[in-house]
N, C-alpha and C positions, 0 to 999 in steps of 0.2 A: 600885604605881608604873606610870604610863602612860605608855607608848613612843610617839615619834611617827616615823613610819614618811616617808619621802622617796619617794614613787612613783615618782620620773620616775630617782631611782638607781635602784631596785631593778629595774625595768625595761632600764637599760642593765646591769646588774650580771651579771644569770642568765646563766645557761652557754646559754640553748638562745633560740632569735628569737622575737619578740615581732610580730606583727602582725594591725592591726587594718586591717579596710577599711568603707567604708559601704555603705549599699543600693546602691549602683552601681559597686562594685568597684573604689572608688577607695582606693588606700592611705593611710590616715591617723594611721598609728602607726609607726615602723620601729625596732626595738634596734639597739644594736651585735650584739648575733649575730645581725642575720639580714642584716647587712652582711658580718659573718666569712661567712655559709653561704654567701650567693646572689651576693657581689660588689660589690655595688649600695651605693653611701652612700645616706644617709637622703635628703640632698636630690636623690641621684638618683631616688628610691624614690616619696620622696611626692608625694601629687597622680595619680602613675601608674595605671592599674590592677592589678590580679593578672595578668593578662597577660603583666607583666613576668618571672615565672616562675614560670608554665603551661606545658608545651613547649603547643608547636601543636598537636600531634596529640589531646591531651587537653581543650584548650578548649572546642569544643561542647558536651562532656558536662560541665564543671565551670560554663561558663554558663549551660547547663540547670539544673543544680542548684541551683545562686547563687541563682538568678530566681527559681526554687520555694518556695527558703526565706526569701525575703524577701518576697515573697508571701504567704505561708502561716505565717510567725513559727518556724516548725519547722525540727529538721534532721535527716535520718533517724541520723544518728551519733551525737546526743547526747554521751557522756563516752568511746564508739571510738578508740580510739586507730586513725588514716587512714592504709595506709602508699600513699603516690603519687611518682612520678615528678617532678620540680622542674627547670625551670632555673636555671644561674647564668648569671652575665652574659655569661662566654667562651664559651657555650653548648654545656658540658658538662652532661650528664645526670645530676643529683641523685636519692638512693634518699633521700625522707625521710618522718618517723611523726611525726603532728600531734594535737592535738587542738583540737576548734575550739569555742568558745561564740557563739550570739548576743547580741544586743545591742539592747534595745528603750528608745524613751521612756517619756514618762509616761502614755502612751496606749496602751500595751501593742505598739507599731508597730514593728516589726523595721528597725532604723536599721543594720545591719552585721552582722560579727562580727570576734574576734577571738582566733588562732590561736596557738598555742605548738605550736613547729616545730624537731624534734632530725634534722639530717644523717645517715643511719642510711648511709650509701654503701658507707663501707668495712664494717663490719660482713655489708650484706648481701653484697659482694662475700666477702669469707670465708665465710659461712655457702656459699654459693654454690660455694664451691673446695671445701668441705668436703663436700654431697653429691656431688658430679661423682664426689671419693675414695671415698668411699661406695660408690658405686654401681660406679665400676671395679672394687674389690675385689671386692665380690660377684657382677660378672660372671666374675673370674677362679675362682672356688668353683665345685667340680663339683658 
């Protein structure tokens, strides 16, 4: 028996953000979770670039690397799971782990990609409380 699968739910459905952008960093996919993550409705989202949330500080190095891999059809990350820095819209500092694929025509021409992107914030923030205690203990050991 053949299932027929509904893309465009199951894409709003997943727990973790869905986005795709083109060779120019333009957003052209946005889920509902990456509306829950970053702030941004779709229609604020689409048409934008990633820029939208890139903090500043990290852009040059993530435009470098856009350019290269759309370029060059490569990305050095391949199946990595990315953990970077995000903003959301109130431009509070997001801790999040991504993984990204490209995205080619029929020409083998790297037309995009397209990233699945989990909020990892609080987590790192714990993991983060956790060594600091770590470490105070074992400063108090003679």
């Amino acid at each position: 028996m053949k299932t027929t699968i509904d893309l465009n739910h199951l894409i709003d459905c997943v727990g973790d953000a869905i986005v795709v952008a083109d060779a120019n960093e333009k957003i052209v996919l946005w889920n509902a979770a990456a509306t829950r993550i970053f702030g941004y409705t779709e229609e604020e989202a689409l048409e934008n670039t990633l820029d939208l949330i890139v903090p500043e500080r990290q852009r040059p190095r993530h435009n470098e690397g856009y350019a290269k891999s759309m370029a060059t059809g490569t990305t050095r990350y391949g199946s990595s799971l990315l953990k970077v820095p995000a903003k959301h819209k109130d431009g509070r500092i997001l801790s999040i782990a991504f993984t990204v694929g490209m995205l080619f025509d029929e020409n083998h021409q790297a037309t995009g990609v397209a990233a699945v992107i989990r909020d990892e914030t609080e987590r790192f923030a714990e993991e983060r409380a956790l060594k600091k205690q770590l470490s105070d203990l074992q400063s108090l050991q003679p």
